[in-house]
Structures are given as C-alpha cells and as structure tokens.
N, CA and C atoms of all chains as a GROMACS GRO file, in nm:
protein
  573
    1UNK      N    1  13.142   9.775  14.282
    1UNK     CA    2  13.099   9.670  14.190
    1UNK      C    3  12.948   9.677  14.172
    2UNK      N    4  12.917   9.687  14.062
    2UNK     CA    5  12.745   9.620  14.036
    2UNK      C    6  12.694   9.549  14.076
    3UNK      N    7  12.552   9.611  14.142
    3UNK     CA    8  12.482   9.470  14.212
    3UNK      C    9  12.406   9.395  14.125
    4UNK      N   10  12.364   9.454  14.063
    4UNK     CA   11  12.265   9.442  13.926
    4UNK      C   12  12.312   9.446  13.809
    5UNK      N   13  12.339   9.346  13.701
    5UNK     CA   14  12.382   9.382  13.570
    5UNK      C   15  12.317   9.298  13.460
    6UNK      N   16  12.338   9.341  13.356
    6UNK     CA   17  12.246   9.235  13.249
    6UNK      C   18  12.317   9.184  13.137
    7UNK      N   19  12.348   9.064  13.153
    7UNK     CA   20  12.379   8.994  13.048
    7UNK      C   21  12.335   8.986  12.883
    8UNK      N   22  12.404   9.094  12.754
    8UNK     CA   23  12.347   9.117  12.699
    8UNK      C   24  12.237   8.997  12.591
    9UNK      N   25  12.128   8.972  12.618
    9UNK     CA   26  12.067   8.843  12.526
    9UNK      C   27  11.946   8.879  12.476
   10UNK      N   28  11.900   9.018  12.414
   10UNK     CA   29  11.764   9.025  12.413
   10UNK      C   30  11.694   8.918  12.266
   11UNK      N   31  11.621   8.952  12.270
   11UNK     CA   32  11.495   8.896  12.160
   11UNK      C   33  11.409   8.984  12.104
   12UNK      N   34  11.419   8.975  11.938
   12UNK     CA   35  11.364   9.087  11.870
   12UNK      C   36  11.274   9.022  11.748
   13UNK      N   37  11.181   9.143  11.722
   13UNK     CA   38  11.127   9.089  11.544
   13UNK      C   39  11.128   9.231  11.526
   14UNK      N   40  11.140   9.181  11.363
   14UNK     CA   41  11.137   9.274  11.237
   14UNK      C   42  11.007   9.240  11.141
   15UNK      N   43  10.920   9.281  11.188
   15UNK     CA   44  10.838   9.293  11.048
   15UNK      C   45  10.749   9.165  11.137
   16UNK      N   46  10.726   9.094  11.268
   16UNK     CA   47  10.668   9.006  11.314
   16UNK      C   48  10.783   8.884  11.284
   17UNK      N   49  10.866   8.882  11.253
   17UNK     CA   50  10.986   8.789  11.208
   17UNK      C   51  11.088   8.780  11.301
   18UNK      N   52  11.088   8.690  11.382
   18UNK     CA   53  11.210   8.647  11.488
   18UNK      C   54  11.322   8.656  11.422
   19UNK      N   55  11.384   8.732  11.452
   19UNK     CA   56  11.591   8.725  11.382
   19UNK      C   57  11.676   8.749  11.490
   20UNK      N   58  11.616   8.692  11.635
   20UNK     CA   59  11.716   8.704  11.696
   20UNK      C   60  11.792   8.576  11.685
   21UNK      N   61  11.806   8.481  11.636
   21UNK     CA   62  11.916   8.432  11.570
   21UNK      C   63  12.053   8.451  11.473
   22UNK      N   64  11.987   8.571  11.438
   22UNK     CA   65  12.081   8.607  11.361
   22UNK      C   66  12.121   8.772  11.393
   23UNK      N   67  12.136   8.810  11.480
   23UNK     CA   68  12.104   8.942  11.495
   23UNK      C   69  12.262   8.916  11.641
   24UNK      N   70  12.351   9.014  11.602
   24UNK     CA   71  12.492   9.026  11.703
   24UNK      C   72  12.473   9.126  11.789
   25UNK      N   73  12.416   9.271  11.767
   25UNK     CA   74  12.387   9.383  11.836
   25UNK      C   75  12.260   9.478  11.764
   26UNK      N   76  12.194   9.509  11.886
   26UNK     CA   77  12.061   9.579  11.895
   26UNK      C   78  12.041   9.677  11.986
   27UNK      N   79  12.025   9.836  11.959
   27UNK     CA   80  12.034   9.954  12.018
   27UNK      C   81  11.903  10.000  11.949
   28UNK      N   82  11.769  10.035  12.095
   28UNK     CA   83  11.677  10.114  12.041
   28UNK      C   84  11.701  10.217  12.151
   29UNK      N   85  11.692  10.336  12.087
   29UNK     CA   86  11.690  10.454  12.150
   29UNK      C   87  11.534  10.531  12.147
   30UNK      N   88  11.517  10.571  12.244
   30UNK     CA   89  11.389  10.646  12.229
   30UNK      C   90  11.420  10.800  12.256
   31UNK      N   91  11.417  10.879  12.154
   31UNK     CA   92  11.451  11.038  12.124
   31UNK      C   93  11.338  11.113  12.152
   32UNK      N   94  11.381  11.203  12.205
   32UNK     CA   95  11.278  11.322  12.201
   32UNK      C   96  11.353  11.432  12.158
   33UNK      N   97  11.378  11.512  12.060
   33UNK     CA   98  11.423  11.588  12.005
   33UNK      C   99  11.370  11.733  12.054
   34UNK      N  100  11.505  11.833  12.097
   34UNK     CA  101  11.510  11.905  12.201
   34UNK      C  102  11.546  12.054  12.115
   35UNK      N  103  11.424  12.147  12.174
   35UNK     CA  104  11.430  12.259  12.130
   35UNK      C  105  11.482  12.357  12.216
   36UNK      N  106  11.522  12.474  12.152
   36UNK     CA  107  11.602  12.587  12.268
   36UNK      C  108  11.473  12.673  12.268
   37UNK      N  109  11.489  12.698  12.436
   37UNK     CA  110  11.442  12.795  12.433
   37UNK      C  111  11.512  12.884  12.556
   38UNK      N  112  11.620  12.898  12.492
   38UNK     CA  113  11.741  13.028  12.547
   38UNK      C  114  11.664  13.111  12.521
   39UNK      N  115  11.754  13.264  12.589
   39UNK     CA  116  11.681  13.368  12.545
   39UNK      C  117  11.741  13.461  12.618
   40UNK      N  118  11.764  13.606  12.591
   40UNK     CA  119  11.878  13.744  12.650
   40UNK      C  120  11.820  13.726  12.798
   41UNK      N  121  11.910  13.772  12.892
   41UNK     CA  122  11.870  13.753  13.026
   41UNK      C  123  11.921  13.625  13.096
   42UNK      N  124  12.023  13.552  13.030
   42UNK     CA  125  12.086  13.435  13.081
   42UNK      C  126  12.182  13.361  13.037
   43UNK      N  127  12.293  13.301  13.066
   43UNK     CA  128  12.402  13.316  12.991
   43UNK      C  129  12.375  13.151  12.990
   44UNK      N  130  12.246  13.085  13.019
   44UNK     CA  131  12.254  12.928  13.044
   44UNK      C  132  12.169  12.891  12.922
   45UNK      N  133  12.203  12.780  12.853
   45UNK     CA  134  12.125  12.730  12.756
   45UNK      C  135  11.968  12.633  12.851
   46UNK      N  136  11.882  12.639  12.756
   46UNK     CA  137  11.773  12.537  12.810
   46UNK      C  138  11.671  12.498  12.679
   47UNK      N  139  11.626  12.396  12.767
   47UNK     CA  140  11.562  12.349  12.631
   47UNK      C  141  11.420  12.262  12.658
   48UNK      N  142  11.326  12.289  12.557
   48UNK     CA  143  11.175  12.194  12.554
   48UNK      C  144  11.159  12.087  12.506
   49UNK      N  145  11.099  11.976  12.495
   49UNK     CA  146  11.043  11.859  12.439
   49UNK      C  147  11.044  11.897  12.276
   50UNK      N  148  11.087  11.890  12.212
   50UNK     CA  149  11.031  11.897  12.074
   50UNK      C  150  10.929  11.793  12.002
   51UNK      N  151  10.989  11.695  11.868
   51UNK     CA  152  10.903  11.585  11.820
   51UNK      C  153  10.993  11.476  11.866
   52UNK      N  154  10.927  11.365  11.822
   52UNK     CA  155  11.027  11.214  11.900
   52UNK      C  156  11.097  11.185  11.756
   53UNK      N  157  11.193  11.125  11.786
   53UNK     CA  158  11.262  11.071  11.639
   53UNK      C  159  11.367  10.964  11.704
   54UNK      N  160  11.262  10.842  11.768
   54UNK     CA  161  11.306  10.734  11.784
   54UNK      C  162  11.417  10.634  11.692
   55UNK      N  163  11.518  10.553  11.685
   55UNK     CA  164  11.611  10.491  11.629
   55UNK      C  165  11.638  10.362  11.659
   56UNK      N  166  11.629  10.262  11.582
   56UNK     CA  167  11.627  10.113  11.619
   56UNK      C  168  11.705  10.034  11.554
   57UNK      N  169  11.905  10.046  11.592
   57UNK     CA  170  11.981   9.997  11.484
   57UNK      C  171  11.996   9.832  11.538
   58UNK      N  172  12.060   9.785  11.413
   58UNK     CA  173  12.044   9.622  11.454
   58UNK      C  174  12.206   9.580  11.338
   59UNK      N  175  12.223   9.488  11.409
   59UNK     CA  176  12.346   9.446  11.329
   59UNK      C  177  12.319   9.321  11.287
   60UNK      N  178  12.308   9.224  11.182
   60UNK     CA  179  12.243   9.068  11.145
   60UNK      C  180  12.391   9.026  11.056
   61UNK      N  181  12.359   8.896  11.090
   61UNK     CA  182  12.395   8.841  10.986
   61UNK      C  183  12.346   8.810  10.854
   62UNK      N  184  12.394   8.840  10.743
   62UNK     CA  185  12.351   8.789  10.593
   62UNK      C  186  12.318   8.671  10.604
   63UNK      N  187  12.209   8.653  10.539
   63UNK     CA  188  12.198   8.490  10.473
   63UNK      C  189  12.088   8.560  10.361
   64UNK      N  190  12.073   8.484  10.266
   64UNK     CA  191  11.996   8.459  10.180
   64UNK      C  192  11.902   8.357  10.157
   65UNK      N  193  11.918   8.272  10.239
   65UNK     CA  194  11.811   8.198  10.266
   65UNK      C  195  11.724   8.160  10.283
   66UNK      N  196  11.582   8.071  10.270
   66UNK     CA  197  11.439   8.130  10.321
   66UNK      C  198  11.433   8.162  10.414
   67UNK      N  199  11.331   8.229  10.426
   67UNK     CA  200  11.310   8.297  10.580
   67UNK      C  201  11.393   8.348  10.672
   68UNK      N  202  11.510   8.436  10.600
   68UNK     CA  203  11.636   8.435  10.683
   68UNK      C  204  11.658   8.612  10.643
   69UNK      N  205  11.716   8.665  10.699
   69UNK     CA  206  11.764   8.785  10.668
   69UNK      C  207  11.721   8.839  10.521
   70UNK      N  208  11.723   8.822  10.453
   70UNK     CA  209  11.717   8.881  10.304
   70UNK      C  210  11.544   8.890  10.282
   71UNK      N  211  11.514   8.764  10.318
   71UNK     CA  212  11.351   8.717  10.311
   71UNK      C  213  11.307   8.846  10.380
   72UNK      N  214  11.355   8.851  10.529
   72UNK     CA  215  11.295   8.914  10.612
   72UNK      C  216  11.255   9.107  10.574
   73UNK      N  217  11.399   9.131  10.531
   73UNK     CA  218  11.424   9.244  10.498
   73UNK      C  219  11.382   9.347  10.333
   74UNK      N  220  11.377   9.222  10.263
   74UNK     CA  221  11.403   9.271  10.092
   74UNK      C  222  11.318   9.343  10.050
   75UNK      N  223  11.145   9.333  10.105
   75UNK     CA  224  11.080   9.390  10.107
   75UNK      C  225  11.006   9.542  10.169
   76UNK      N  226  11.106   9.546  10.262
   76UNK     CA  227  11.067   9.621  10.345
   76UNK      C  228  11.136   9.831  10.334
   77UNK      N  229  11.234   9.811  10.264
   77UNK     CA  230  11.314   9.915  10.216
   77UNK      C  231  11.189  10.027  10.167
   78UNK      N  232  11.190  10.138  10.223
   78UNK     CA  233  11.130  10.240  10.174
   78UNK      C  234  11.000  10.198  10.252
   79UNK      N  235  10.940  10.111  10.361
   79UNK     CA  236  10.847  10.102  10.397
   79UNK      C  237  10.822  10.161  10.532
   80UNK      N  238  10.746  10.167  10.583
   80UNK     CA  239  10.702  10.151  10.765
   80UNK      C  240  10.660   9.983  10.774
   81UNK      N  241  10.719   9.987  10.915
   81UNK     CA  242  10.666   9.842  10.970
   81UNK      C  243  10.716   9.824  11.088
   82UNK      N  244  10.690   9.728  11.248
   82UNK     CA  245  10.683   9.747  11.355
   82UNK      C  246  10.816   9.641  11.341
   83UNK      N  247  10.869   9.734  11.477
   83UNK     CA  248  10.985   9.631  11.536
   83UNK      C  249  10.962   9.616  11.702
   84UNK      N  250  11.022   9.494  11.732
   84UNK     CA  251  11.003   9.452  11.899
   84UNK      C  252  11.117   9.390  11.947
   85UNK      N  253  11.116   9.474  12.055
   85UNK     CA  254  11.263   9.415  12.150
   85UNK      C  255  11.222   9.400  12.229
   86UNK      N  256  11.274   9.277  12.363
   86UNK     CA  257  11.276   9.239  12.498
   86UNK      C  258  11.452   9.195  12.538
   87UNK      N  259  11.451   9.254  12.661
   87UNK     CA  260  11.629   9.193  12.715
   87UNK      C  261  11.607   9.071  12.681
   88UNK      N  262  11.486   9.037  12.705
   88UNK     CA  263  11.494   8.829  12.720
   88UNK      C  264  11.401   8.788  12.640
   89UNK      N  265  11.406   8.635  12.567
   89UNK     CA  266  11.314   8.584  12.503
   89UNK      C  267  11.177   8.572  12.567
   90UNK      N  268  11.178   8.516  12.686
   90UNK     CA  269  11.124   8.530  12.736
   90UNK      C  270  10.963   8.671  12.798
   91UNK      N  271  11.080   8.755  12.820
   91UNK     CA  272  10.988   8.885  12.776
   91UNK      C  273  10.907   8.965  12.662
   92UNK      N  274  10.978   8.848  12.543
   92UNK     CA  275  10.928   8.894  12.383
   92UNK      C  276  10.763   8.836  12.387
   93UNK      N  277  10.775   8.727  12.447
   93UNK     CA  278  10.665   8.662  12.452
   93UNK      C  279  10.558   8.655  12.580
   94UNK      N  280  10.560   8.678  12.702
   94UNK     CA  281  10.510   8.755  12.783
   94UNK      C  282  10.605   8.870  12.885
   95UNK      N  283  10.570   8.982  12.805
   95UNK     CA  284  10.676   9.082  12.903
   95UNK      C  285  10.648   9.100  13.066
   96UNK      N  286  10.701   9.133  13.131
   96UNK     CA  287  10.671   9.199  13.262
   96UNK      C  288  10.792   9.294  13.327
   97UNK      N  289  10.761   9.333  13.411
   97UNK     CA  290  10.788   9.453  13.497
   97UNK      C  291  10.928   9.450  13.448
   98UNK      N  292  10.999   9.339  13.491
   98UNK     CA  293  11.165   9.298  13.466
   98UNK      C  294  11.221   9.275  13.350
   99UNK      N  295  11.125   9.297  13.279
   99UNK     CA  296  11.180   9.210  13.081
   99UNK      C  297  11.050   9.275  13.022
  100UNK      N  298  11.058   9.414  13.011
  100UNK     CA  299  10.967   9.489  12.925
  100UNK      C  300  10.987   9.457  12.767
  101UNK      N  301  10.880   9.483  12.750
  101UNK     CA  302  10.905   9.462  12.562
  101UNK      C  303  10.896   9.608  12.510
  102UNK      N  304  10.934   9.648  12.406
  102UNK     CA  305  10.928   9.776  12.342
  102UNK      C  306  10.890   9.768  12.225
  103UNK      N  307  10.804   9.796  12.141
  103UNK     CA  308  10.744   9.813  11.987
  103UNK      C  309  10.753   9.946  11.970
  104UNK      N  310  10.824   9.967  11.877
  104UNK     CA  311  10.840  10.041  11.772
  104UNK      C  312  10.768  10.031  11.615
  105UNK      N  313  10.564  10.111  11.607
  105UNK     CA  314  10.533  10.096  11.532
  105UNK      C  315  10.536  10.180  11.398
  106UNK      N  316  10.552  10.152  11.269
  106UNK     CA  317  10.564  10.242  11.223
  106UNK      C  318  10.701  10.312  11.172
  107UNK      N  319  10.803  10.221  11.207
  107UNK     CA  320  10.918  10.291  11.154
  107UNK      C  321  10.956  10.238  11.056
  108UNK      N  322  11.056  10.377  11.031
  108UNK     CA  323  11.071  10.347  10.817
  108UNK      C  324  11.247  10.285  10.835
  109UNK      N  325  11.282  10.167  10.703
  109UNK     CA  326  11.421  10.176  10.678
  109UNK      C  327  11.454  10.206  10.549
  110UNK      N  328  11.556  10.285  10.569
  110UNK     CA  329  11.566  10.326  10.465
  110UNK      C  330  11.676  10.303  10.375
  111UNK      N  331  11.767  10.221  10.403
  111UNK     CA  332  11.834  10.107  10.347
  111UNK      C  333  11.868  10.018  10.427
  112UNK      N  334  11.904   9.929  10.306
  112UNK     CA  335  11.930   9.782  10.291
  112UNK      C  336  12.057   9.729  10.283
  113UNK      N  337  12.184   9.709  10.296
  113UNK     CA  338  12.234   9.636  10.200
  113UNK      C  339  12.267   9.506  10.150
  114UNK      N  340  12.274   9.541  10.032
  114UNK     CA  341  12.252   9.404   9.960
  114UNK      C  342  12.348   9.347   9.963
  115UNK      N  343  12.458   9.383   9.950
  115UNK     CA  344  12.559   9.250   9.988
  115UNK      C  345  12.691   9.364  10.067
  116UNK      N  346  12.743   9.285  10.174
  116UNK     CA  347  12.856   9.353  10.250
  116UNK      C  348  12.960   9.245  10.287
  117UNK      N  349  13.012   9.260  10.198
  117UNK     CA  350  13.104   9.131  10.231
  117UNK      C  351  13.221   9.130  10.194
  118UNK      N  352  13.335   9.048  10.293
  118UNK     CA  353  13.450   9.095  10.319
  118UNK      C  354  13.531   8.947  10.350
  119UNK      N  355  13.598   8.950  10.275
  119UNK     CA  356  13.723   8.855  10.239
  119UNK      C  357  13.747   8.734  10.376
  120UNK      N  358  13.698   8.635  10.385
  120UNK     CA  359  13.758   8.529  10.466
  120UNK      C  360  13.664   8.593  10.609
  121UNK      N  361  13.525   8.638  10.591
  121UNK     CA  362  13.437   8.664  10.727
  121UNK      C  363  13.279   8.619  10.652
  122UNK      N  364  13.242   8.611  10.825
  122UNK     CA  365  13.088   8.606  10.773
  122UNK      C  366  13.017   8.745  10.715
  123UNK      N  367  12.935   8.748  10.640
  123UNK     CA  368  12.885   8.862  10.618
  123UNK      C  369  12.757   8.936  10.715
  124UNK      N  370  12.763   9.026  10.746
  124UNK     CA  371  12.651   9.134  10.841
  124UNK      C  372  12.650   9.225  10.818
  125UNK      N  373  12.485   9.287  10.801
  125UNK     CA  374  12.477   9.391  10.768
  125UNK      C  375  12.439   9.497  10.891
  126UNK      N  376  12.374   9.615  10.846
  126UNK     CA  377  12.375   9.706  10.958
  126UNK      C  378  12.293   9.779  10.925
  127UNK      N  379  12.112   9.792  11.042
  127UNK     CA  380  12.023   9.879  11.000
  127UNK      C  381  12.003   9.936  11.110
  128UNK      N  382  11.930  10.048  11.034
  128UNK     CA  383  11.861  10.143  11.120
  128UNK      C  384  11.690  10.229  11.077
  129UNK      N  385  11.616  10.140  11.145
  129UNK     CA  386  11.498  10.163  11.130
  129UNK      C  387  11.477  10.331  11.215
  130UNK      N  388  11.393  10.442  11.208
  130UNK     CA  389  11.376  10.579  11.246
  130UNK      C  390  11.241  10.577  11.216
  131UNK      N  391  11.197  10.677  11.308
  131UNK     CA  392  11.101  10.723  11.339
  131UNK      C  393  10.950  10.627  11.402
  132UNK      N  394  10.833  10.640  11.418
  132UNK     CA  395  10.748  10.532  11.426
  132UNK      C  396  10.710  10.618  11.611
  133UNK      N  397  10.616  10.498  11.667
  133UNK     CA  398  10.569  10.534  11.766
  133UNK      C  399  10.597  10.440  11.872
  134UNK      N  400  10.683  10.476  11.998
  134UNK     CA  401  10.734  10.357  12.092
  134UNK      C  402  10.630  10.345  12.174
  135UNK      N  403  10.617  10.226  12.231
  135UNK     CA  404  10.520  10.173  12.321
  135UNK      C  405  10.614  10.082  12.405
  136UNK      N  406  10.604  10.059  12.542
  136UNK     CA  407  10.639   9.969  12.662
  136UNK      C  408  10.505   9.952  12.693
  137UNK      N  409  10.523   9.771  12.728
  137UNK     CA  410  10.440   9.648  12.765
  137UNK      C  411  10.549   9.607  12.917
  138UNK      N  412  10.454   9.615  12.985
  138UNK     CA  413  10.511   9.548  13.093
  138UNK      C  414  10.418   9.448  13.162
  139UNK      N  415  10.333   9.415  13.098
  139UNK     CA  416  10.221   9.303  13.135
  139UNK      C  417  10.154   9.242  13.039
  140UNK      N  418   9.244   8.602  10.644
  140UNK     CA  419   9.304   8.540  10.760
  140UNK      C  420   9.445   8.446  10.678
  141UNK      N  421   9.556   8.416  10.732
  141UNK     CA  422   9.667   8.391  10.715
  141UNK      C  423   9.688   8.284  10.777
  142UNK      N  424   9.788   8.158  10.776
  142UNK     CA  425   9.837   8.031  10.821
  142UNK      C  426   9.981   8.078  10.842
  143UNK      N  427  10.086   8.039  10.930
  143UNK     CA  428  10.212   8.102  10.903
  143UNK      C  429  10.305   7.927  10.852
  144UNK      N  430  10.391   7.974  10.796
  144UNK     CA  431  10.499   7.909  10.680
  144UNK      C  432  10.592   7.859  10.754
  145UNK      N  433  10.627   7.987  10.820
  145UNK     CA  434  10.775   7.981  10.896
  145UNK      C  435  10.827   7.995  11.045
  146UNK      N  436  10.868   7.896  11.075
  146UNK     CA  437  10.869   7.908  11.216
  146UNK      C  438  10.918   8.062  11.257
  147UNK      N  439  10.962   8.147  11.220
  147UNK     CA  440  11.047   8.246  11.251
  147UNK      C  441  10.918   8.383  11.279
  148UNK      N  442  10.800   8.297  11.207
  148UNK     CA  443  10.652   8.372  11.283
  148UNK      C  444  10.605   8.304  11.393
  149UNK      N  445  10.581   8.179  11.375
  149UNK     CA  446  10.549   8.146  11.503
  149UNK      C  447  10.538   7.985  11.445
  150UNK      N  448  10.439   7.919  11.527
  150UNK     CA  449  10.423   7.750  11.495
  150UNK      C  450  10.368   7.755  11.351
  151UNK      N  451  10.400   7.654  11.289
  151UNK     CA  452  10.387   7.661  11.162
  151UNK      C  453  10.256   7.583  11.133
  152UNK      N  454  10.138   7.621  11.046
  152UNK     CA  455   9.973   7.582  11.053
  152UNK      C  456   9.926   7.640  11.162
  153UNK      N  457   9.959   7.763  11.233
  153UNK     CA  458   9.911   7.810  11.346
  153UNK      C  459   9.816   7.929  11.248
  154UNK      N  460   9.724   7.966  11.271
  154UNK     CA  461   9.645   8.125  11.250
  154UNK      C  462   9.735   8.209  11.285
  155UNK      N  463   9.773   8.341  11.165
  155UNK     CA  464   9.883   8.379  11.198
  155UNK      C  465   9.781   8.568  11.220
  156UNK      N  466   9.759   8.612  11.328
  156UNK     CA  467   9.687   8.741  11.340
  156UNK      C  468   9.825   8.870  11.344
  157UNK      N  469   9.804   8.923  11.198
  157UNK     CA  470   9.926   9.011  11.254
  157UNK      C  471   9.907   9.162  11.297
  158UNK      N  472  10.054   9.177  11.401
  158UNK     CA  473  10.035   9.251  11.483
  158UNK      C  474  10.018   9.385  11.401
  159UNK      N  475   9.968   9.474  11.471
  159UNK     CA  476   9.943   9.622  11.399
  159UNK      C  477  10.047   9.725  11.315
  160UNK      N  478  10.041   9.747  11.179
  160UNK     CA  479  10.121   9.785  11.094
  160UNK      C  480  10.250   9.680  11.034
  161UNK      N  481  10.184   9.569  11.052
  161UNK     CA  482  10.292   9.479  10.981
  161UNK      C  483  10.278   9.455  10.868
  162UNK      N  484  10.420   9.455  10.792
  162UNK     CA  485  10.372   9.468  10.631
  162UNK      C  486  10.342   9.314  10.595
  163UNK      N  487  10.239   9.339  10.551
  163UNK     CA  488  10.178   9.109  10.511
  163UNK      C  489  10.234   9.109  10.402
  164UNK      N  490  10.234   9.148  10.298
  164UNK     CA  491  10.300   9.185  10.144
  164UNK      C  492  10.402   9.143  10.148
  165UNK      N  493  10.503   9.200  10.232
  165UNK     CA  494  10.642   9.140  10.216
  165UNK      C  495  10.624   8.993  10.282
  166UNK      N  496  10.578   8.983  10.409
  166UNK     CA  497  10.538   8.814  10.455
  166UNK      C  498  10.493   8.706  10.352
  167UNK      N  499  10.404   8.739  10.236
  167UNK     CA  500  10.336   8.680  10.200
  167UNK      C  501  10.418   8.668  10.080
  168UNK      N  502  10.489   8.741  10.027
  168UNK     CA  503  10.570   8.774   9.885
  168UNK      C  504  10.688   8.650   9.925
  169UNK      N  505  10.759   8.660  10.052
  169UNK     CA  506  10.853   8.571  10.089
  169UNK      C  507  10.846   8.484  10.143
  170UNK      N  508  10.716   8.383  10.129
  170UNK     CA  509  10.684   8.271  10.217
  170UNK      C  510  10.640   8.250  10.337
  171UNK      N  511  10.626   8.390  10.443
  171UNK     CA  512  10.649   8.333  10.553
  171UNK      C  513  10.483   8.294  10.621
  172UNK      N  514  10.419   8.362  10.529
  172UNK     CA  515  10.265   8.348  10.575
  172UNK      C  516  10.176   8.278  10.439
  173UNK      N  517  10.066   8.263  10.463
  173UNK     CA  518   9.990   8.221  10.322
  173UNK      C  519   9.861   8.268  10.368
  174UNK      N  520   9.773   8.287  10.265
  174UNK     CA  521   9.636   8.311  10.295
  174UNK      C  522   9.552   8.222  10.344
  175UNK      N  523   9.516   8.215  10.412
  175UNK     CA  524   9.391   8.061  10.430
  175UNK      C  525   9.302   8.029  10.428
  176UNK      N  526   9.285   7.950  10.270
  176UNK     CA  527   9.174   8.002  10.200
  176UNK      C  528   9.096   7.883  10.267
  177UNK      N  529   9.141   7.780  10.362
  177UNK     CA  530   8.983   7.682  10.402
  177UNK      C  531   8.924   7.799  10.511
  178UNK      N  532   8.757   7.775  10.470
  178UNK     CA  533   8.704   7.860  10.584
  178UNK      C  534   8.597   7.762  10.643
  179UNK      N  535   8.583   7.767  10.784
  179UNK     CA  536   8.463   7.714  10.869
  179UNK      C  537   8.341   7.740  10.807
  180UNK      N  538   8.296   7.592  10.786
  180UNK     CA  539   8.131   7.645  10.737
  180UNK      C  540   8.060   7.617  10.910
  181UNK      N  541   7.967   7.708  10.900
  181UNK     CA  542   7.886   7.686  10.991
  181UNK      C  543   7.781   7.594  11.091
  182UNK      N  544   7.767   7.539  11.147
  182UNK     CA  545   7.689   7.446  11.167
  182UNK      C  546   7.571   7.425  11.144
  183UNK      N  547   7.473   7.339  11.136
  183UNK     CA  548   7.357   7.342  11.056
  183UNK      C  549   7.268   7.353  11.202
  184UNK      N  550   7.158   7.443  11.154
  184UNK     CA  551   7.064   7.445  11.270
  184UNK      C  552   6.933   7.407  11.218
  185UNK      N  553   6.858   7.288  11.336
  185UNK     CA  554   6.729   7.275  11.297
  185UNK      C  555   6.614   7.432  11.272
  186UNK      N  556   6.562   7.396  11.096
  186UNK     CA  557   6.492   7.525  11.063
  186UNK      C  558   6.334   7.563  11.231
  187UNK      N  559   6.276   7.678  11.232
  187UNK     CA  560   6.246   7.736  11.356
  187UNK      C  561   6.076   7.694  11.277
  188UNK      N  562   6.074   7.617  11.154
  188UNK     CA  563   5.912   7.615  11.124
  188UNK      C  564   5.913   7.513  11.189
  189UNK      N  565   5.730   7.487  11.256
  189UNK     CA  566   5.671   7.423  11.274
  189UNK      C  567   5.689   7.265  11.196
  190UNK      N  568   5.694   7.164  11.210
  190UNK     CA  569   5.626   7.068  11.166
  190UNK      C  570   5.509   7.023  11.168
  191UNK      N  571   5.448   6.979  11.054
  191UNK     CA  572   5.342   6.949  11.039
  191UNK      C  573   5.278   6.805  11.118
   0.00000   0.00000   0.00000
C-alpha cells in the first residue's frame, strides 16, 4: 500500500487567470526530446538530450461568460503566454518544497474550440498549450 | 500600470503587475484588467532658495 499519495486538487492560471474552477484535468509534462546516437558496434539503442518540447494539456469547462473560459482563452489562439500549476492552491500562491509551482513561459496554443457540445452534458473543452520554458519555484 | 477587474486575477482595485510574458491585450480586450490612468502626484517640497 502507499504511504504517500496525493489527492488530485491542483491550482492553475492561464494567461495570469485562475480557472481552476473550472478546469476537471491538468497534465504538464516536461519533455526533453531524445536523440539517437546508436551506432555499428552495438546491437543496443541509446540516446542524448535533444531540444525540450514541454506540453501543458488542460480539460475546462465551457462557459461564455465574463471572465470565464471563453474570456480567458479567445484571445490567446495563435499566441505565447505563461501557464502555472501547483498540486495545491495553496502552493499557487506561496510554493514550497512540498507544493512546487511550475510556470510554463512562453507557450503557444494552438487551438481553441469554440463550441464542443454534446446533447444533455455540460460542455468542456480540451487544450494543449506546447513548447515555452519550464521553471520550478519551490520558495 | 493596470487595476485588475476580475477576481479570477486577483483582488479587484488591487495594482495588477503582470507576470512575465503575459498577454495584457487579451486581459485588457476582455475585462479582466484596465489601465490606471489615476497617477500619484508627488509631494510638494519646500523650494532649497534662501529666504529673504
């Protein structure tokens, strides 16, 4: 059994915009994109550091509302702009050792959609911000 | 300098300093910030001439 586990609840912004209200699931990955450098003389693959090509998908709920999902987002299509995650609210707003924050500056989305919606449900959409430069705050 | 709109930036009439590479354009296009155009005038200081 786990001694340690985490209850999933983090806290995020988009664009400096709190949506963890509206936000169901959040996966940032930090990539480092991996080069071969196989080569005759070994039947084992291996590989170097290449460039980073970080990924920051988020699942929200639609609204159209002020300051709500649409507000947050409508503008931002085809842009760069920073995103921030912490496991805990708490850590969004002073991180530490246990509840690091992560910024992601600089990443582009590159769609939107504008409406996803499906018969007798709430509507949510599904992004994925790429590329940009990750940083951990732990103080 | 900016005031923020919307709680979803932070307290609302707070100085809103944004963080590095944030797009203000879209903030500002959708309410959530405003410009703030009152600015501090300075305090008046006694001038350094002599009186007569």
């Amino acid at each position: 059994m786990a001694t340690s586990t985490y209850l999933s609840n983090p806290a995020l912004t988009i664009n400096a915009v709190n949506l963890t209200d509206q936000c169901t699931s959040a996966t940032l990955n930090q990539v480092v994109q991996s080069l071969s450098s196989s080569a005759f003389g070994s039947s084992d693959n291996f590989f170097v550091a290449g460039t980073t090509m970080h990924t920051f998908e988020v699942e929200l709920y639609m609204s159209y509302a002020a300051s709500e999902t649409y507000a947050t987002l409508a503008a931002l299509v085809g842009t760069q702009t920073t995103v921030t995650i912490s496991p805990t609210a708490a850590g969004l707003a002073t991180p530490t050792a246990t509840a690091p924050k992560f910024t992601l500056t600089n990443c582009y989305l590159e769609t939107l959609p504008l409406i996803d919606a499906t018969f007798s449900e709430l509507s949510t959409i599904s992004l994925t911000f790429t590329g940009g430069t990750l940083t951990t705050a732990t103080s | 300098m900016y005031k923020i709109l919307s709680p979803r930036i932070g307290v609302v009439g707070d100085k809103f300093t944004p963080p590095e590479y944030t797009n203000i354009e879209a903030l500002l296009e959708y309410g959530f910030i405003a410009e703030d155009t009152t600015t501090k005038k300075s305090a008046k200081t006694n001038s350094d001439e002599p009186k007569d």
